[in-house]
C-alpha atoms as a printed R data frame, in Angstrom:
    type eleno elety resid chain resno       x       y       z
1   ATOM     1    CA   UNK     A     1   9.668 -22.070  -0.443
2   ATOM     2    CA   UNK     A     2  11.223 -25.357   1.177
3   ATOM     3    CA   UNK     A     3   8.124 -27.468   1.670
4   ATOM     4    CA   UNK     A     4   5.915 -29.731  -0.721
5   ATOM     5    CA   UNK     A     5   2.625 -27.329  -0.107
6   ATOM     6    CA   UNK     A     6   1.160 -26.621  -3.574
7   ATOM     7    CA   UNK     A     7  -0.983 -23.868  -3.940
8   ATOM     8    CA   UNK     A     8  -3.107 -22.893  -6.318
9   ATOM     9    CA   UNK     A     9  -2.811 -18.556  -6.739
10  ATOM    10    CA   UNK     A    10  -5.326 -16.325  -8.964
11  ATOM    11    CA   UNK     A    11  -5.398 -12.599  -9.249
12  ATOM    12    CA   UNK     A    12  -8.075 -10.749 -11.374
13  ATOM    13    CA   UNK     A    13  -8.236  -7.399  -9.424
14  ATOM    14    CA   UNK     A    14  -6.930  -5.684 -13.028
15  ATOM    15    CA   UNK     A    15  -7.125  -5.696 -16.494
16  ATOM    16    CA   UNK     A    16  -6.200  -9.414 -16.617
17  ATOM    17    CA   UNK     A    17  -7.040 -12.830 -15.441
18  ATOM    18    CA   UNK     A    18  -3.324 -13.930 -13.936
19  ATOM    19    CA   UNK     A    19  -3.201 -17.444 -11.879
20  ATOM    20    CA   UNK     A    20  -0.490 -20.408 -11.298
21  ATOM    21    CA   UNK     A    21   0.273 -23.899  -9.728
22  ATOM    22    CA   UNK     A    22   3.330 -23.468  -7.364
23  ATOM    23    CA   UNK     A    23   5.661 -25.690  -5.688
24  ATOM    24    CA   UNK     A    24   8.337 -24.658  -3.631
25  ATOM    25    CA   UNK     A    25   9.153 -21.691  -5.731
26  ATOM    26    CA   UNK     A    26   8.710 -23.725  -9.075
27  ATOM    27    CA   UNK     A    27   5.569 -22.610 -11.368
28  ATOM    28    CA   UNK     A    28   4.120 -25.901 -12.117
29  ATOM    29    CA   UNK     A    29   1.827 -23.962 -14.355
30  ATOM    30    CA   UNK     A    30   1.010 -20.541 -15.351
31  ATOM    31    CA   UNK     A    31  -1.537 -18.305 -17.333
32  ATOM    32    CA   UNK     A    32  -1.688 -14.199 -17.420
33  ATOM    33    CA   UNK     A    33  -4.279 -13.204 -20.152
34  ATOM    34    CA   UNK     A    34  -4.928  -9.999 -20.411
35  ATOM    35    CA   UNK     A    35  -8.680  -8.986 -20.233
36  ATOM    36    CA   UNK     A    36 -10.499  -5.304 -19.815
37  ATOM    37    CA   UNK     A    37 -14.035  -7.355 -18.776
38  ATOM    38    CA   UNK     A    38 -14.960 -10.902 -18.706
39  ATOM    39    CA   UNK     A    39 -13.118 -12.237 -16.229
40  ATOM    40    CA   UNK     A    40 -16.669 -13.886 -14.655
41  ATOM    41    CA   UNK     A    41 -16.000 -16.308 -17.711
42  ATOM    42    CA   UNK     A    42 -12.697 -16.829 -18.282
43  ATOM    43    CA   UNK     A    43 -11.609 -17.587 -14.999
44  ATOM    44    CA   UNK     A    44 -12.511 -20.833 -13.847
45  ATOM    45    CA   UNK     A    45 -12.030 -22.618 -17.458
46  ATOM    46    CA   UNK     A    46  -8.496 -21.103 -17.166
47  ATOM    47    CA   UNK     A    47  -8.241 -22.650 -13.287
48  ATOM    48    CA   UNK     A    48  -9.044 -26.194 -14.616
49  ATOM    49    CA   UNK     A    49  -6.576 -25.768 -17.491
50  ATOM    50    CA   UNK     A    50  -3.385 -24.932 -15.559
51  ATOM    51    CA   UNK     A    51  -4.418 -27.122 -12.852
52  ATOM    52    CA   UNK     A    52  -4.921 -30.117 -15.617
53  ATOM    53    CA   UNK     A    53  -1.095 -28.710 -17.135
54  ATOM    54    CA   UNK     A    54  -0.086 -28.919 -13.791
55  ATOM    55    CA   UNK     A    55  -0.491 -33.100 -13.160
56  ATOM    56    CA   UNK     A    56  -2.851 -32.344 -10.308
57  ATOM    57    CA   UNK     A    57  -6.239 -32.426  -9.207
58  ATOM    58    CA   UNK     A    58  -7.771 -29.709  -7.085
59  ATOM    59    CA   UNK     A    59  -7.686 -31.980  -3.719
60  ATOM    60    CA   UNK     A    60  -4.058 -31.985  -4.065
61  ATOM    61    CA   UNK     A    61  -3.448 -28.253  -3.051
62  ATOM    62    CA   UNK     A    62  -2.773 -27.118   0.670
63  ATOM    63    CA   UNK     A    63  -4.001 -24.127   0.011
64  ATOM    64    CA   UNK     A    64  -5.752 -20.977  -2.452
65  ATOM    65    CA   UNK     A    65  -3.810 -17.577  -2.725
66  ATOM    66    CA   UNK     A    66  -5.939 -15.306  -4.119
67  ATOM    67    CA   UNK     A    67  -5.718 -11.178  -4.902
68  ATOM    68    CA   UNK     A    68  -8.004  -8.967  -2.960
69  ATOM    69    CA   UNK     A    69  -7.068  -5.482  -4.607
70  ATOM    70    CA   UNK     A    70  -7.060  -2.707  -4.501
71  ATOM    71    CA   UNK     A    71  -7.844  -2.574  -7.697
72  ATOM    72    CA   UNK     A    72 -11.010  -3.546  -9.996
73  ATOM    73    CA   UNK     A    73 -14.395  -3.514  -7.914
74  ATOM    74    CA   UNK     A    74 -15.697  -6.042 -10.217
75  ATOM    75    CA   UNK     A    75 -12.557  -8.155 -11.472
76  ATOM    76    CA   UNK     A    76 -12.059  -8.230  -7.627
77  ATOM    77    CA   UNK     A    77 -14.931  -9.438  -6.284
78  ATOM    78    CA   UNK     A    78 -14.859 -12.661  -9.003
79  ATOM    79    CA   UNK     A    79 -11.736 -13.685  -7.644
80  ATOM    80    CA   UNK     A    80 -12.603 -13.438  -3.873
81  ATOM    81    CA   UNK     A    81 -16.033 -15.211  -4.366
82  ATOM    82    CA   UNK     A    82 -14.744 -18.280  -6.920
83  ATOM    83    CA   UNK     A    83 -11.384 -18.686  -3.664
84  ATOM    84    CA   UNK     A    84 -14.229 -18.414  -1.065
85  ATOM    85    CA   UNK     A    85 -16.031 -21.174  -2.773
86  ATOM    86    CA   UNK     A    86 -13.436 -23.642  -4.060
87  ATOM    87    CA   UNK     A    87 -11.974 -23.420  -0.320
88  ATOM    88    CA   UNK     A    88 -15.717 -24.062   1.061
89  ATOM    89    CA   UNK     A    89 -15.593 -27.533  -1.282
90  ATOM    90    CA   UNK     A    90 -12.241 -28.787  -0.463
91  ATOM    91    CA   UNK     A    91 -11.919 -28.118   3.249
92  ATOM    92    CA   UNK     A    92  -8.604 -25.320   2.186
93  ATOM    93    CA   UNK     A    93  -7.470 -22.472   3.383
94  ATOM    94    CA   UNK     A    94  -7.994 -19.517   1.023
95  ATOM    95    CA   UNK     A    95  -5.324 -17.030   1.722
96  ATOM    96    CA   UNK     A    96  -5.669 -12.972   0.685
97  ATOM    97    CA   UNK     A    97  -2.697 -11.246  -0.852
98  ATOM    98    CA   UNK     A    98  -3.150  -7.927  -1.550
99  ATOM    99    CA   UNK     A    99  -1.622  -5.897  -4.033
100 ATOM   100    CA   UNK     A   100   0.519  -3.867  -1.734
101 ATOM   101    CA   UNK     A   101   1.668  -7.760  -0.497
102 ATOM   102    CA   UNK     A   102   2.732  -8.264  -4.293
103 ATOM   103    CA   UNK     A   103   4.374  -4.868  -4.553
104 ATOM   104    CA   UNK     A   104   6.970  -5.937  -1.709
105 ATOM   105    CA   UNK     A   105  10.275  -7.316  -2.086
106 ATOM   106    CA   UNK     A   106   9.590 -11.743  -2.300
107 ATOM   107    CA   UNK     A   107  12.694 -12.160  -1.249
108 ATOM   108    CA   UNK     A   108  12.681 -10.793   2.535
109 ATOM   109    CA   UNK     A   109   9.124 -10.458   2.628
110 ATOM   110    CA   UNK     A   110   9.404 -10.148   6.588
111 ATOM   111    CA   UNK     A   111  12.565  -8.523   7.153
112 ATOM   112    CA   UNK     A   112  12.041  -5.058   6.899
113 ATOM   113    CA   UNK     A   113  10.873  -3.237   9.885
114 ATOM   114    CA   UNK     A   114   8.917  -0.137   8.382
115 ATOM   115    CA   UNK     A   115   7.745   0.395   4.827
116 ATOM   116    CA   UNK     A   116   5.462   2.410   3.249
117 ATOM   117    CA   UNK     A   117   3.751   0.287  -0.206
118 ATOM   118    CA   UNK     A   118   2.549   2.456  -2.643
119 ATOM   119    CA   UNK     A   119   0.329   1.551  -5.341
120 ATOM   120    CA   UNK     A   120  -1.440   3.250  -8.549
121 ATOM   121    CA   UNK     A   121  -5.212   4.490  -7.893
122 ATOM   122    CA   UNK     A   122  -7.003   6.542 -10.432
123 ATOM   123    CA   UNK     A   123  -6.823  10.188 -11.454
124 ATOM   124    CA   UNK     A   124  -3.204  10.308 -10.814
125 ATOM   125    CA   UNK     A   125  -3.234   9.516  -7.204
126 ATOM   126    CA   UNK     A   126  -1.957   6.223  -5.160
127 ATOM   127    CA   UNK     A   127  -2.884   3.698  -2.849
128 ATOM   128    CA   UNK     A   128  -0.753   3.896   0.289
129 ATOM   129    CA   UNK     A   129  -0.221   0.850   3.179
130 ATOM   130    CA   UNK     A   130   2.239   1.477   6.210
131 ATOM   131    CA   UNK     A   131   3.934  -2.012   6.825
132 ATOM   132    CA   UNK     A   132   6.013  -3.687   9.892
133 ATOM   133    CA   UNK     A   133   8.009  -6.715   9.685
134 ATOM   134    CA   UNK     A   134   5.789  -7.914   6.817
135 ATOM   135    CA   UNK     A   135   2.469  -7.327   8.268
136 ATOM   136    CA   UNK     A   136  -0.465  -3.844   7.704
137 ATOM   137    CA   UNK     A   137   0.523  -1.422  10.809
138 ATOM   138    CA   UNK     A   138  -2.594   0.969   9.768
139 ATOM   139    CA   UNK     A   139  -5.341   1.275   7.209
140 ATOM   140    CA   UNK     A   140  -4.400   1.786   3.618
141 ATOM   141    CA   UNK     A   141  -5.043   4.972   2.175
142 ATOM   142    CA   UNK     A   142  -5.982   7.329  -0.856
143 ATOM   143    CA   UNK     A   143  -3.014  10.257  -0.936
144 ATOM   144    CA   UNK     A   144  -1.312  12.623  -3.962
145 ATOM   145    CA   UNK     A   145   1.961  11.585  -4.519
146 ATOM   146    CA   UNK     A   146   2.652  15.239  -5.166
147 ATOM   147    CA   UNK     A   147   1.617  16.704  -1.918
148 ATOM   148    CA   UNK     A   148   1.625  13.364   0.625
149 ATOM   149    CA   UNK     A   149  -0.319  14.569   3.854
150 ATOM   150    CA   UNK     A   150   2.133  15.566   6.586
151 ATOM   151    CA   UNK     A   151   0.278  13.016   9.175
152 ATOM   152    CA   UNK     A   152   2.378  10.149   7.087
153 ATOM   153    CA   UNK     A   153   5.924  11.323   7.942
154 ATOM   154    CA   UNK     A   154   7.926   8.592   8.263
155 ATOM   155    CA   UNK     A   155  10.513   6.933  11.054
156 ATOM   156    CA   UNK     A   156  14.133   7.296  10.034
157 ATOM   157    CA   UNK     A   157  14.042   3.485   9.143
158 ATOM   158    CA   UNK     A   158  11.496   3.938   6.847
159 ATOM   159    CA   UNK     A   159  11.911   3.010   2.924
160 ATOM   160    CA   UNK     A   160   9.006   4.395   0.833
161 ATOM   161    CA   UNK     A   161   8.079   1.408  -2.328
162 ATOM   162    CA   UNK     A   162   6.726   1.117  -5.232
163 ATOM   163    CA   UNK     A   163   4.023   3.621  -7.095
164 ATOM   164    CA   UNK     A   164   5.759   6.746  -7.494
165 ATOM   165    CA   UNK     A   165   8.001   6.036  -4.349
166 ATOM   166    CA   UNK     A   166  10.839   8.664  -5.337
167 ATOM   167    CA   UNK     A   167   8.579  11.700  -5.408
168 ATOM   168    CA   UNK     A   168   6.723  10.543  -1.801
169 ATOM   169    CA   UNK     A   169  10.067   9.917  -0.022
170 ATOM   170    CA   UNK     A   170  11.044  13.737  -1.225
171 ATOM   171    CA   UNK     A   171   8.848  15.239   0.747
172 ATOM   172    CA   UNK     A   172   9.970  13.363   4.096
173 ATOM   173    CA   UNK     A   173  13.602  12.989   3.281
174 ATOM   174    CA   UNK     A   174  13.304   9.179   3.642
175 ATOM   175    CA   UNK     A   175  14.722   6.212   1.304
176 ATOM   176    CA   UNK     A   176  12.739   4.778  -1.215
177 ATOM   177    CA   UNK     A   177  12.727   2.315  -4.380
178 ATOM   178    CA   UNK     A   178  10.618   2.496  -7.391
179 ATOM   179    CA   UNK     A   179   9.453  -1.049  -8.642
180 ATOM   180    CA   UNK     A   180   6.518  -2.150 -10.600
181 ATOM   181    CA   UNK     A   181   4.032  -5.259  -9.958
182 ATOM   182    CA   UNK     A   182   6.113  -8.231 -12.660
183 ATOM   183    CA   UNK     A   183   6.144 -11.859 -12.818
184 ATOM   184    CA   UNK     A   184   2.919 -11.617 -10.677
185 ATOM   185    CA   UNK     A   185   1.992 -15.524 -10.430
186 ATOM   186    CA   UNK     A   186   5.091 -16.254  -9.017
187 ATOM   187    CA   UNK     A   187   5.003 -13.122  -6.335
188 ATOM   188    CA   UNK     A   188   1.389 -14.749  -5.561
189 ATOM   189    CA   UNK     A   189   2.709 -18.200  -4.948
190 ATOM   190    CA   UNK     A   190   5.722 -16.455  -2.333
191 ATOM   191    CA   UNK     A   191   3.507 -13.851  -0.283
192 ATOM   192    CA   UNK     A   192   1.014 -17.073   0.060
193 ATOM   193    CA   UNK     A   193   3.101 -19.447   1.104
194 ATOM   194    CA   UNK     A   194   4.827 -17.168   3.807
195 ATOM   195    CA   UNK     A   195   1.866 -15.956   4.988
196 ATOM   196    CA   UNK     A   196   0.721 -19.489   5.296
197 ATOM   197    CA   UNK     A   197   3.825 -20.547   6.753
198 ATOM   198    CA   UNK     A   198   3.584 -17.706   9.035
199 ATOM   199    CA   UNK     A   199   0.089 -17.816  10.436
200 ATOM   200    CA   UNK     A   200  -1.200 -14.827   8.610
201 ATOM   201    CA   UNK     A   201  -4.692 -14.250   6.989
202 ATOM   202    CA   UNK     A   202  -4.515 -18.108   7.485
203 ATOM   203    CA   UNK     A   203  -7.886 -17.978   9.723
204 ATOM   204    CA   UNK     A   204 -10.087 -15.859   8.482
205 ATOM   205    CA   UNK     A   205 -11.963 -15.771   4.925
206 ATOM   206    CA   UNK     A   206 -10.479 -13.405   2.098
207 ATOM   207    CA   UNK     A   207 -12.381 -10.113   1.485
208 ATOM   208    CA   UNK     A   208 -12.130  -7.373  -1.305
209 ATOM   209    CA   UNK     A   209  -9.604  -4.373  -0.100
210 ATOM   210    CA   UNK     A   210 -11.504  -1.172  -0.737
211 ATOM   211    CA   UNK     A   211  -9.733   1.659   0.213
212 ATOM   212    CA   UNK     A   212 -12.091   4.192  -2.065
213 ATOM   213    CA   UNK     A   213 -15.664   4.083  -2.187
214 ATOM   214    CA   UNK     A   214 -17.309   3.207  -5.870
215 ATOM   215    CA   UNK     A   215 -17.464   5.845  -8.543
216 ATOM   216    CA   UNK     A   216 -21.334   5.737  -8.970
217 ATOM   217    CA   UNK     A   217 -23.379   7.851  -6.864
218 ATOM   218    CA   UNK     A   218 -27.345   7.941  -5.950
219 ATOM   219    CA   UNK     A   219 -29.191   9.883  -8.016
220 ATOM   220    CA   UNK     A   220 -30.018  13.405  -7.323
221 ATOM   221    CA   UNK     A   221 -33.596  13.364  -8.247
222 ATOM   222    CA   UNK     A   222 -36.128  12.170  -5.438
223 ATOM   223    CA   UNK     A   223 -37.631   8.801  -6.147
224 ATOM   224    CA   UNK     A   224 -40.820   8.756  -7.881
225 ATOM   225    CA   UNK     A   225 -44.325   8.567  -6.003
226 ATOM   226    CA   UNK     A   226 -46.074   5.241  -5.228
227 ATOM   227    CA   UNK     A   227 -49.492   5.390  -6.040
228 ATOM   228    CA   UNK     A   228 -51.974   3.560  -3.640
């Protein structure tokens, strides 16, 4: 990373409560436990552990990196609120990485000029997020991997990534790579400090990424009367 910022990254968007001290590239400290629910709990006892591991306090960061999906409605939403908060207390930014941020390379995170980020969703589909230079050219989507839509066709210079990539370039005849989300604390503590460095996401609070609306529905039935 080249600086002394220290940042203080958490991800519970999945099945897992993943966060991380980072200096300049260097995991101070590091936890990824893996969790189906509870994540309300476990995460901010697991905060003040690494950051006690780590040799610092919490008014020693420069910043928060925190994942805001897709992924998890729930899991999601505790990390976003418990960032939004601890930024509120100590006067930090609280930056939002999203997973199709994590699923790009962390070594040229800003170098290539089109990409297409593709990330699992349920029921056998994927997440989709055109990029530029680093940075969200349109709004992520919900697509088949099968049968992308034809409106997505690509420019020549465009590499497909990630979540099925080889069977979504096929259809467009474009280049792609196949890679799955690993060593996610460190990828946290690289996409936030280059966004930071960069000026991106720094000035604005992190939200949840919902590309999907929830699974639950209204019920069918009308409501019941109110009696007078």
């Amino acid at each position: 990373m080249g600086s002394d910022a220290l940042f203080l990254v958490f991800d519970t968007s999945a099945a897992h409560c993943a966060a991380a001290v980072v200096r300049d590239d260097a995991i101070l400290a590091e936890a990824v436990e893996p969790m189906a629910r509870g994540q309300a709990e476990a995460l901010v006892p697991l905060l003040q552990r690494i950051m006690a591991e780590s040799g610092h306090d919490l008014t020693d960061l420069t910043a928060l990196g925190v994942g805001i999906g897709p992924g998890n409605f729930t899991g999601t939403r505790i990390a976003v609120a418990t960032a939004r908060g601890l930024a509120l207390a100590l006067g930090r930014p609280a930056i939002g990485v999203s997973t199709f941020d994590l699923m790009r390379d962390p070594s040229g995170l800003g170098a290539d000029a089109a990409e297409l980020i593709s990330v699992p969703a349920p029921r056998e589909m994927a997440y989709v997020c055109q990029y530029r230079h680093g940075t969200p050219h349109a709004a992520p989507r919900l697509i088949d991997p099968a049968e992308p839509p034809e409106d997505l066709r690509l420019p020549a210079d465009m590499h497909i990534i990630g979540h099925r990539a080889a069977e979504i370039a096929r259809a467009f005849g474009a280049g792609h790579r196949e890679t799955a989300l690993e060593d996610l604390p460190r990828r946290l503590g690289r996409v936030t400090e280059w966004k930071r460095r960069n000026r991106i996401d720094t000035g604005r609070r992190p939200a949840p990424l919902y590309v999907r609306p929830p699974d639950a529905a209204p019920p069918a039935d009308p409501p019941p009367a109110l009696l007078p």
